[in-house]
Structure formats: C-alpha cells, structure tokens
C-alpha positions, 0 to 999 in steps of 0.5 A: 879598173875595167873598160868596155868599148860599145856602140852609142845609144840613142840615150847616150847622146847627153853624156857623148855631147857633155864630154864633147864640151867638157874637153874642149871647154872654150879653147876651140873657136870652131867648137864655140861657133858650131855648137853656142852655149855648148856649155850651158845645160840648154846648149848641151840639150841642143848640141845632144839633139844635133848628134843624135839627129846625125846618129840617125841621119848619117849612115857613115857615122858610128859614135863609139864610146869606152865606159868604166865598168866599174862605175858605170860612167862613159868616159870617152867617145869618138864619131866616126865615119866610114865610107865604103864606096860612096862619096856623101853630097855636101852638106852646109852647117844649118838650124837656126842654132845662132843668136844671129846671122852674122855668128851662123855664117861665122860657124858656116865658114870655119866648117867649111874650112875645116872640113875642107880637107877631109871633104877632099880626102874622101874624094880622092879615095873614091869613097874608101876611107875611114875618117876620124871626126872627133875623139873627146875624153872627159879630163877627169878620165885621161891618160887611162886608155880610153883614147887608145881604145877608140883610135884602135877601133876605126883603124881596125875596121879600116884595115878590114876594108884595106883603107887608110884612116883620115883624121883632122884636128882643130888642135 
C-alpha cells in the first residue's frame, strides 16, 4: 500500500464531494442543510459543482487530496485555506440549493454560527493563519494514514509562514 498526496483537479471534484458525503452520511445536520440531497447522485452533482466553483473562486482555498497508488482510488481530501495577509469579505451561504426558503435561512444560520469562530480567528490574525475547512476520509479507507498525510500538509505550510493553524469542527 503506497499513498500520494496531490493537489485536486478540477475532475476530481466528483470523487472529493462523494467522499465528503460518504463520511459524514447524515449525522452532521450542518452538512445536511448546506448541501440537501448530498447523498443523491443529483446532490453529489450539486455539491461537486459548489466545490469546484469555490476551487476556482476562492484564492485562500487549496483541496488536497491522498490517492491509493496501488488502485488509483482518492481515498481522502482536505479544504484548506490559507490566508497570507488578507482578511476575505464575508460572504452569506447562497443559490438556490434549497427546496424552500425556510431550509435556505435554516442552512444560512448554521453557517453562520459555525464559521463564527474561524471568521474571527482569521481577523484576530490580521490575516495570517492557516485554516483547516474540512477533512473527509472515505470509511472504507480509515485508519491507514491518510488523515495524517492531509493534517501534516497545511501545518507545514504553516510553519513555513510562521502562523498558527486554525481548525473548526462540526463533530
């Protein structure tokens, strides 16, 4: 058993949002409400195409992930965000994602109270901090060093920059 840590591709995407839904199944209401349905094939489709839009509008953000080499499979993934100096604007949870309004202000609010924290950690820092967003490991691929691999990733880049790492969890 060989493993390979890599930056994300855009075709990627699929695999990175399934095992998002994999390992949180639906015992995460957070995970629930931002991304319905995320255990559907047309959730997945959504919520991969929400990543990848963030791949490609969030310039803090860096999806890494670990692949088996001897099977090819992306076993885990981690979103991370670094910011280097900048505090990002705050942006609400939005699309039109939700079967209603009352489930979209119910998914804005848990956002908001979960991101909190991390919100005003990456001010307190004047920018400088690495963030953990999330870390999924598909459960069929657990306990074999994946997790590790994508936690020893950011906290190095981290102690390149000379900044702490921030982490939140919805656990």
């Amino acid at each position: 058993m060989s493993l390979k840590l890599e930056i994300c591709r855009d075709d990627d995407m699929p695999r990175i949002f399934e095992i998002l839904s994999l390992a949180f199944g639906h015992e995460q209401p957070y995970i629930d409400a931002v991304f319905p349905h995320h255990a559907t094939a047309p959730g997945r489709k959504v919520g991969a195409d929400r990543l990848l839009a963030i791949k490609h509008s969030d310039p803090t953000t860096t999806f890494v992930k670990v692949t088996d080499t001897d099977t090819g499979e992306i076993m885990a993934q981690a979103k991370w965000n670094i910011y280097n100096g900048e505090v990002p604007e705050e942006v609400e949870l939005d699309g039109d994602f939700w079967a209603g309004q009352d489930e979209k202000e119910y998914a804005q609010y848990l956002s908001r109270e979960f991101l909190g924290p991390r919100t005003a950690a990456i001010k307190a820092s004047g920018g400088h901090l690495v963030s953990l967003d999330i870390l999924t490991v598909d459960p069929k691929h657990q306990k074999r060093g994946a997790g590790r691999m994508l936690v020893d990733w950011g906290t190095a880049i981290a102690d390149k920059m000379g900044v702490v790492v921030g982490t939140n969890s919805a656990l």
